[in-house]
C-alpha positions in Angstrom: 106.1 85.9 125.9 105.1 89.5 126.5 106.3 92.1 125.0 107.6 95.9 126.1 109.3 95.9 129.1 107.9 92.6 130.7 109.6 90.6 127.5 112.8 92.8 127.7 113.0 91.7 131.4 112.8 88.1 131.2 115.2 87.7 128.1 117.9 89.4 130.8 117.1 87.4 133.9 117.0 84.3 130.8 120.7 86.1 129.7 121.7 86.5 133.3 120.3 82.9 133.5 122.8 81.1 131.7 125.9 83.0 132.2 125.3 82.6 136.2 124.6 78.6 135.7 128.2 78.7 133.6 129.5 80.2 136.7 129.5 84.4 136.0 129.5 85.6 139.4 129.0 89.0 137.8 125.7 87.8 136.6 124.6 86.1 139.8 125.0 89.6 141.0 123.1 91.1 138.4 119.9 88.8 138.8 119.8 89.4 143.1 120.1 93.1 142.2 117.5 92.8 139.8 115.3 90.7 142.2 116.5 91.5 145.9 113.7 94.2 146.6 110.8 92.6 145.3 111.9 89.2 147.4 112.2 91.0 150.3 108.8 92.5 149.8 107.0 89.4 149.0 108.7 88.2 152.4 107.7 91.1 154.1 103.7 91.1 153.3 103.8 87.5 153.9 105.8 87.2 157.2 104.6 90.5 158.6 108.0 91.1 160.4 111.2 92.7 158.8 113.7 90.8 160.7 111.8 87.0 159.4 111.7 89.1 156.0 115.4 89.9 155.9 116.2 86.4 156.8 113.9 85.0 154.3 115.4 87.3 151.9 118.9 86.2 152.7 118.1 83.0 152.8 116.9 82.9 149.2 119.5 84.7 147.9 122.4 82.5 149.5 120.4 79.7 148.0 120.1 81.0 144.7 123.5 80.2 143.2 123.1 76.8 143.6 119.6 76.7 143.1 119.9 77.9 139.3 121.2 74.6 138.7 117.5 72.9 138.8 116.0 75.8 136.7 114.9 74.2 134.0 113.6 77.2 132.3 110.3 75.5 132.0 108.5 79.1 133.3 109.8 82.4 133.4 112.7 82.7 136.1 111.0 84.9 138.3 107.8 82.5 138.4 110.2 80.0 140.0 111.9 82.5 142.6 109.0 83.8 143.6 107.7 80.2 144.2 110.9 79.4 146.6 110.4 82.9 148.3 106.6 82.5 149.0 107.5 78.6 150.0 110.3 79.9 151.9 107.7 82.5 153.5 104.9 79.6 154.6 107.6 77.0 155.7 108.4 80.0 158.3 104.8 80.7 159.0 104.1 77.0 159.7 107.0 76.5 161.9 105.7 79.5 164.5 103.1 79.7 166.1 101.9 83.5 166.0 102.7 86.6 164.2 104.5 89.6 165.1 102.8 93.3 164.5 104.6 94.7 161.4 105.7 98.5 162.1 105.5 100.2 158.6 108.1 103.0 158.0 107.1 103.9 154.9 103.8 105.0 156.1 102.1 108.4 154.8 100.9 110.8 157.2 99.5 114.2 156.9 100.3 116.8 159.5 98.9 116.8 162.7 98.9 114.6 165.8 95.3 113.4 165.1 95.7 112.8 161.6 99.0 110.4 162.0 97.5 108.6 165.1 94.5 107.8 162.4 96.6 107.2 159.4 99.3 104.5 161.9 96.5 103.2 162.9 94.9 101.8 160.3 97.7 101.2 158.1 98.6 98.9 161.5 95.4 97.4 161.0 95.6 96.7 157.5 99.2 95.2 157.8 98.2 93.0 160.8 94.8 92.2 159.1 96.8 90.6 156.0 99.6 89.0 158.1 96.6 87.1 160.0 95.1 85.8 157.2 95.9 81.9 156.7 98.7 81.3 154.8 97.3 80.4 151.3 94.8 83.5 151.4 97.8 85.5 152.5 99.8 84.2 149.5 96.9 85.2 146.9 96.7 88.8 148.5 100.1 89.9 148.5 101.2 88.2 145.3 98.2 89.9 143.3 96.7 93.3 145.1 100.1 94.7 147.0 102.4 93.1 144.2 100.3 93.8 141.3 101.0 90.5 140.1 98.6 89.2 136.6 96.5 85.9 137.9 98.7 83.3 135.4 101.9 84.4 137.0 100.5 83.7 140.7 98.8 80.5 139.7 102.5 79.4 138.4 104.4 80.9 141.4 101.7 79.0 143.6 101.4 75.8 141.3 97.5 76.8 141.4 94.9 77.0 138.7 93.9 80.2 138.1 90.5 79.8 140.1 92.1 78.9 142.7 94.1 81.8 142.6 91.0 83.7 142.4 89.2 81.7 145.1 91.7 82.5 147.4 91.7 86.2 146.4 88.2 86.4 147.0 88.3 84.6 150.3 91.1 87.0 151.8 89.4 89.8 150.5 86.4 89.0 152.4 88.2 88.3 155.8 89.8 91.5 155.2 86.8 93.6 154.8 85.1 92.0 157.5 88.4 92.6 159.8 88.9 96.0 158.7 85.2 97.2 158.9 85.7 98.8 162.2 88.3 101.5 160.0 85.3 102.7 157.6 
């Protein structure tokens, strides 16, 4: 296990683990607070629309109680919610057909009409470039460049070798660039 904060982290969602599968609602509680805002931004990159996000997000955290009674512990627990939040997120890509534009709020822009046209434009671009890529390239991208996330942990939260992980990484990255070339 890692150590610092990383280590520190999983021993309380392993803590919060047990005491919410004895039936601590207090703990449940504890591990959605812990965990709600990195769901719903998983959902979010993957969906590309922040009402399919929020139900995603719900979705998994109504879930989740009785979920916890088939972790096993096997991985760490957030390998295994991120698995049913990304599985969650491509069940709901497969079932529709296209993909909504995502409006970003939390876009920067520097002052001056020009300057924000520029800047919501090509953070649009960017956000509709990722939400168009297939579904296991999208996976790959927004687990390990907008969630920072180490190749082991995706490979586990994909059930992937690690060059697949990397593949895939490689292969979004690509249709990205060539997508987004227009914006150099």
């Amino acid at each position: 296990m890692n150590g610092g904060r990383a280590g520190l982290d999983a021993a309380a969602d392993a803590w919060l683990v047990a005491k919410a599968k004895q039936g601590t609602p207090d703990a449940y509680e504890e591990l959605v607070r812990r965990h709600r805002d990195r769901i719903y931004r998983i959902a979010l990159r993957m969906v590309g629309n922040p009402h399919d996000a929020e139900d995603v997000a719900q979705d998994v955290v109504l879930t989740l109680w009785t979920a916890l009674t088939g972790f096993s512990g096997d991985s760490l627990f957030t390998t295994w919610l991120y698995r049913i939040v990304v599985n969650r997120c491509l069940n709901l890509i497969a079932r529709r057909k296209q993909h909504e534009p995502l409006e970003d709020p939390s876009v920067v822009t520097s002052p001056g009409a020009d300057t924000q046209a520029v800047a919501r434009g090509r953070a649009r671009a960017a956000l509709d470039a990722v939400t168009a890529l297939p579904p296991d390239l999208r996976a790959a991208v927004v687990l390990v460049d907008v969630e920072q996330m180490r190749y082991a942990e995706v490979a586990a939260i994909l059930n992937v070798s690690e060059s697949t992980v990397r593949g895939r990484l490689s292969r979004g990255r690509r249709v990205l660039l060539d997508t987004l070339r227009e914006w150099a």
